[in-house]
C-alpha positions in Angstrom: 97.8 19.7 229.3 99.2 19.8 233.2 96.4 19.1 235.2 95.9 21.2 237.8 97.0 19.8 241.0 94.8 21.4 243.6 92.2 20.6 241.4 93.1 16.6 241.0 93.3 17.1 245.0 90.1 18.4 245.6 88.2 15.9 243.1 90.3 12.9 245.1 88.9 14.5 248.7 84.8 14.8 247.4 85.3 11.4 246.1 86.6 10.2 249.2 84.0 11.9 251.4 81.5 10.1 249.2 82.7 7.0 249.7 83.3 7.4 253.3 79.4 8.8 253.6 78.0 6.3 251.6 80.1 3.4 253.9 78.3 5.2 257.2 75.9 2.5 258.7 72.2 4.0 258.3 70.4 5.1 261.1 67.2 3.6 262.2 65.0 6.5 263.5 62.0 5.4 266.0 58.8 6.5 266.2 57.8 9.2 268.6 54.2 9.7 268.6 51.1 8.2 266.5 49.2 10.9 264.1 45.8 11.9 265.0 44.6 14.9 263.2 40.4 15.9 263.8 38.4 13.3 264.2 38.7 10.5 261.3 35.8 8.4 260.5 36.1 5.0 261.2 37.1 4.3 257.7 38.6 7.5 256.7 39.7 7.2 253.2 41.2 9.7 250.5 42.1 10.0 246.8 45.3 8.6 246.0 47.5 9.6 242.8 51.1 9.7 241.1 53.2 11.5 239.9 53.8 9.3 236.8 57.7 9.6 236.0 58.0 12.3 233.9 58.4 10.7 230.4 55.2 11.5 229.5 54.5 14.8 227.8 52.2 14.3 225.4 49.3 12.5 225.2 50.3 8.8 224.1 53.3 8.5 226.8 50.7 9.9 229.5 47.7 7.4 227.9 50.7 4.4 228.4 51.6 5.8 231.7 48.3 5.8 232.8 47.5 2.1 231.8 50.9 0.5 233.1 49.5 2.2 236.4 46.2 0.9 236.6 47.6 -2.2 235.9 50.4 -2.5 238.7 48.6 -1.1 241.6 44.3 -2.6 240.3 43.1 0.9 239.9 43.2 4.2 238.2 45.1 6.7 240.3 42.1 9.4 241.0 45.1 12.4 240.8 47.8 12.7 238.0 50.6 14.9 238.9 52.7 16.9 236.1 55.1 19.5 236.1 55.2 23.0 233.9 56.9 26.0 233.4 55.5 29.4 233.2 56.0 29.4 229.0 55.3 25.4 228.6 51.5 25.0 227.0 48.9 23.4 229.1 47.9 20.6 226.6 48.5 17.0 225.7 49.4 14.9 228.6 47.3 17.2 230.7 44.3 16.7 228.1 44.8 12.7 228.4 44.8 12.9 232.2 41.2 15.0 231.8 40.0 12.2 229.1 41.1 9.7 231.3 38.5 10.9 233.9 41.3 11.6 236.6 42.2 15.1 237.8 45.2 16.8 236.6 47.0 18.3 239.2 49.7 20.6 237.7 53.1 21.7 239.6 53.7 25.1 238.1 57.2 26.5 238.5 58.0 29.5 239.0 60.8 30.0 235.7 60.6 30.4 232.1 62.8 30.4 229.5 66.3 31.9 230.7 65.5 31.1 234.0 65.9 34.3 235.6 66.6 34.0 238.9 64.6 37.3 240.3 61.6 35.7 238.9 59.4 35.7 241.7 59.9 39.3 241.8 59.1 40.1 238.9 56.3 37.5 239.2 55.3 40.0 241.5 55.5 42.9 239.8 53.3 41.6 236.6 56.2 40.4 234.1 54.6 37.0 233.6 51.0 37.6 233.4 51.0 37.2 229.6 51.7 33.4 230.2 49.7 33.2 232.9 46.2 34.5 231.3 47.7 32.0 228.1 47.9 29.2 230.6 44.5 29.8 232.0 43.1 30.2 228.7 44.5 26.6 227.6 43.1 25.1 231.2 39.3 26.8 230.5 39.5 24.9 227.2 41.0 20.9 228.6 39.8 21.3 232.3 35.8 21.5 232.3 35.5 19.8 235.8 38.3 20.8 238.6 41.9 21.6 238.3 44.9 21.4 241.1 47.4 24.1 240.7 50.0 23.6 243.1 52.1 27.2 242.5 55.6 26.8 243.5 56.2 24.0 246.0 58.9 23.4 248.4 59.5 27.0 249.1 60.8 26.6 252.4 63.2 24.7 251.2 67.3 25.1 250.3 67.3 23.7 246.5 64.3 26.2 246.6 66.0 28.3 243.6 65.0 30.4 242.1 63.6 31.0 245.1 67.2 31.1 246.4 65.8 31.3 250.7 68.3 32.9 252.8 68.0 34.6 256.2 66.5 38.3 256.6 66.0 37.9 252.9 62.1 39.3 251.7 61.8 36.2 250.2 58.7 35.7 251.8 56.9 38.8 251.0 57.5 38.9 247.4 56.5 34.9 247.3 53.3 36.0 248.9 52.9 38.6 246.2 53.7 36.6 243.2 51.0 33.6 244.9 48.2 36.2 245.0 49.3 37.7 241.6 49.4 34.5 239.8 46.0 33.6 241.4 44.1 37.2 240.5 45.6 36.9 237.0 44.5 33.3 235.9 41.2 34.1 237.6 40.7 36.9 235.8 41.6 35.6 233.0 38.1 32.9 233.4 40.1 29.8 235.3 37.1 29.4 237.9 37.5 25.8 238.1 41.2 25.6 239.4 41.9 24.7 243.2 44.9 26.1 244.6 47.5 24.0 246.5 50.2 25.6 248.7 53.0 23.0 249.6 55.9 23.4 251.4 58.4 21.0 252.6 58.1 19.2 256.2 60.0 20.8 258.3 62.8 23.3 258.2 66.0 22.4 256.6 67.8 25.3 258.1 66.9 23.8 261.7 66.0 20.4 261.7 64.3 20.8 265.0 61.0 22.5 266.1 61.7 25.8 265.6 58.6 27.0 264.5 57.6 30.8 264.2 60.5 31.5 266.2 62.3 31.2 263.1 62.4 33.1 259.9 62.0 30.2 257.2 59.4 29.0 259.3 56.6 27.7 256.7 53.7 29.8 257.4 55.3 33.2 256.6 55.1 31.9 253.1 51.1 31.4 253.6 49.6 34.0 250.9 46.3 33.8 252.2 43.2 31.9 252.6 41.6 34.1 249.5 43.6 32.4 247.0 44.6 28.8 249.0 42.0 26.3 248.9 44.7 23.1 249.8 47.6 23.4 252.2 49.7 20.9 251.8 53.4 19.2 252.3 56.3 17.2 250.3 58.0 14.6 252.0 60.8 11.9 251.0 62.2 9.2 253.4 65.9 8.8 251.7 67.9 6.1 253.6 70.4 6.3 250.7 71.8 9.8 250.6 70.5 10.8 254.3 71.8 7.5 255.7 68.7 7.6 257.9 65.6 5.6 257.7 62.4 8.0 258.8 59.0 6.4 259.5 56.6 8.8 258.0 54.9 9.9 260.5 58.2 11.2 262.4 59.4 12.7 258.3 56.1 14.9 258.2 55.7 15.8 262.0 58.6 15.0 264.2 60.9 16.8 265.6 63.4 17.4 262.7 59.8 17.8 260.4 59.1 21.1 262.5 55.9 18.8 263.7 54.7 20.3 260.3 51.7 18.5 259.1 50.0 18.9 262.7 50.7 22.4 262.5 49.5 22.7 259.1 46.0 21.7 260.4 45.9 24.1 263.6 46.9 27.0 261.8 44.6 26.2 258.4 41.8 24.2 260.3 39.3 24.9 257.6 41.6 24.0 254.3 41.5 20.2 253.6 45.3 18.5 253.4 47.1 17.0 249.6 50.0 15.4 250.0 51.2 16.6 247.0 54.6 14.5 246.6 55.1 11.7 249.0 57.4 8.4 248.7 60.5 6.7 250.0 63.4 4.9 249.1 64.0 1.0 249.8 66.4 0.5 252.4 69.5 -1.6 251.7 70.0 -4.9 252.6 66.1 -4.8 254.0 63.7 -5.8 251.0 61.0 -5.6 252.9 61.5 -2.7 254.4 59.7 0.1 251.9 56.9 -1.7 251.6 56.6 -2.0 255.5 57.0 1.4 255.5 53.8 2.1 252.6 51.3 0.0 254.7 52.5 2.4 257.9 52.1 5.5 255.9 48.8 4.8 254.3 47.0 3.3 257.7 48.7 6.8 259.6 47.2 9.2 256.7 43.5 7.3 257.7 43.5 8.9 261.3 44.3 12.2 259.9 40.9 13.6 259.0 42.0 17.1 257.2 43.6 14.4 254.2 42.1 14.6 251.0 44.4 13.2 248.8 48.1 11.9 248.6 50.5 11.6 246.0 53.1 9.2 245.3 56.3 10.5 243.6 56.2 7.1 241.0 60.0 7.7 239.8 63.0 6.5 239.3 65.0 9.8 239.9 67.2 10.8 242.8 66.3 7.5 244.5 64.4 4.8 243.1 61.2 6.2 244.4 59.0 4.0 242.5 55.6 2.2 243.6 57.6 -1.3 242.0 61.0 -1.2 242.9 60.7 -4.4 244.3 57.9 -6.9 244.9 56.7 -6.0 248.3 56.7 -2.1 247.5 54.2 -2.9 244.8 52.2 -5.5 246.9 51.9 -3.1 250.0 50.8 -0.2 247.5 48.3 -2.2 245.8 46.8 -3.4 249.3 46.8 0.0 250.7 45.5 2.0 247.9 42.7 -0.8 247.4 41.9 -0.4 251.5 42.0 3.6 251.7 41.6 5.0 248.5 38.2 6.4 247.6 
């Protein structure tokens, strides 16, 4: 067969500007301000917990997972993240996590089979409450003590599909409807124990800058309510690697280019305790040391931020190598944080 030429050409040119971005020298971003959010105790401490890597879906891999944890970091994470589609049953790894006497928190996405991609619409309009009163039923029978439910994260963002964010959309409005659906539904259906966890990204990938309410993919507009929230919360990654820019944490969940998101999260939900619910960062190249500088900074900046209830680490090896142990000091400036601030 010919090849196609313009084809050949264009695969020549992406692999080119791959190399040419990956060769770009990575930018060291400074800090701008400290974090101070309320007024912390002097020894203001939080749960910590993982998002364990994804392999384990059933109760045995979760059970290993679990131990190879406690082992690394010298305690049991208090929080154990997974992830489920609407039509994927609420049972084995999530039952370990309950026997294990940690607290499930489960990422529900907004898909099912066939992935439609109007689904929060017709989230909306009722076409998945058969899975969720199923889902609920499965949770009243594994989950005796509390639940996390964090309903369709990172909604703010561009990969948001199918959310599928784009400007004068009413992406918002039906995202607000589907979030008070889903929560009515479940509720009805008997889960009474299940706290709610609303998570967008920091800041504004259509801006990178402040922009605030000023613009339309600001955060809040996604806020359904403080009826069916009971955590706000954010995700936030530092990628040196694909970014080519090393961000401390506090400047990745409020500086400038974060949309100063996590202080605004607190003055607009005052009353709603803060969960992290997927934090971590890359290792920075040629600077072994660097990540686990960047752990201790994190964990000591989340202790003068009084609204944080919990925080959990993204423990994967997946776009980056995201884990707690991809290299020695990582792991040792995990284990000394989560030992000092964990509760």
């Amino acid at each position: 067969m010919v090849p196609n030429t313009e084809l050949v050409r264009q695969t020549v040119l992406l692999g080119l500007l791959s190399l040419i971005a990956a060769c770009r020298p990575i930018r060291i971003v400074a800090p701008s301000h400290d974090l101070v959010c309320g007024t912390p105790a002097a020894t203001h401490q939080y749960a910590v917990g993982a998002f364990l890597g994804g392999a384990e879906r059933d109760a045995s891999s979760m059970r290993r997972a679990f131990a190879s944890y406690q082992s690394a970091v010298g305690r049991a994470p208090a929080i154990v993240k997974v992830f489920r589609a609407l039509d994927e049953p609420f049972d084995g790894d999530i039952r370990a996590i309950v026997e294990s006497g940690a607290t499930p928190m489960i990422t529900v996405e907004p898909t099912w089979r066939g992935n439609p991609r109007d689904v929060i619409r017709r989230m909306a309009r009722g076409e998945a409450d058969s899975m969720l009163r199923a889902r609920a039923s499965e949770l009243r029978l594994i989950a005796r003590d509390s639940v996390i439910v964090e309903f369709a994260p990172e909604m703010n963002a561009r990969f948001g599909a199918p959310l599928e964010t784009a400007e004068d959309s009413n992406t918002a409005v039906e995202y607000r409807a589907a979030w008070q659906r889903t929560v009515r539904v479940m509720r009805d259906a008997g889960l009474t124990n299940a706290r709610w966890l609303w998570s967008p990204s920091a800041g504004n990938p259509y801006t990178n800058r402040a922009t605030g309410e000023t613009h339309w993919n600001w955060m809040d507009r996604y806020y359904p309510g403080d009826d069916v929230v009971d955590y706000v919360g954010l995700h936030a990654f530092n990628d040196a690697v694909s970014r080519r820019a090393w961000v401390p944490f506090v400047e990745l969940v409020d500086g400038e280019a974060a949309d100063r998101s996590l202080t605004t999260l607190h003055a607009m939900h005052p009353s709603k305790p803060i969960v992290l619910g997927e934090i971590a960062s890359s290792e920075l190249p040629g600077k072994p040391g660097a990540k686990g500088a960047w752990i201790t900074t994190a964990f000591d900046a989340l202790s003068r931020c009084a609204p944080i209830a919990a925080v959990i680490w993204f423990d994967s090896n997946k776009e980056q190598d995201w884990r707690i142990n991809s290299s020695a000091p990582s792991l040792a400036a995990f284990r000394a944080a989560v030992l000092r601030w964990a509760r």
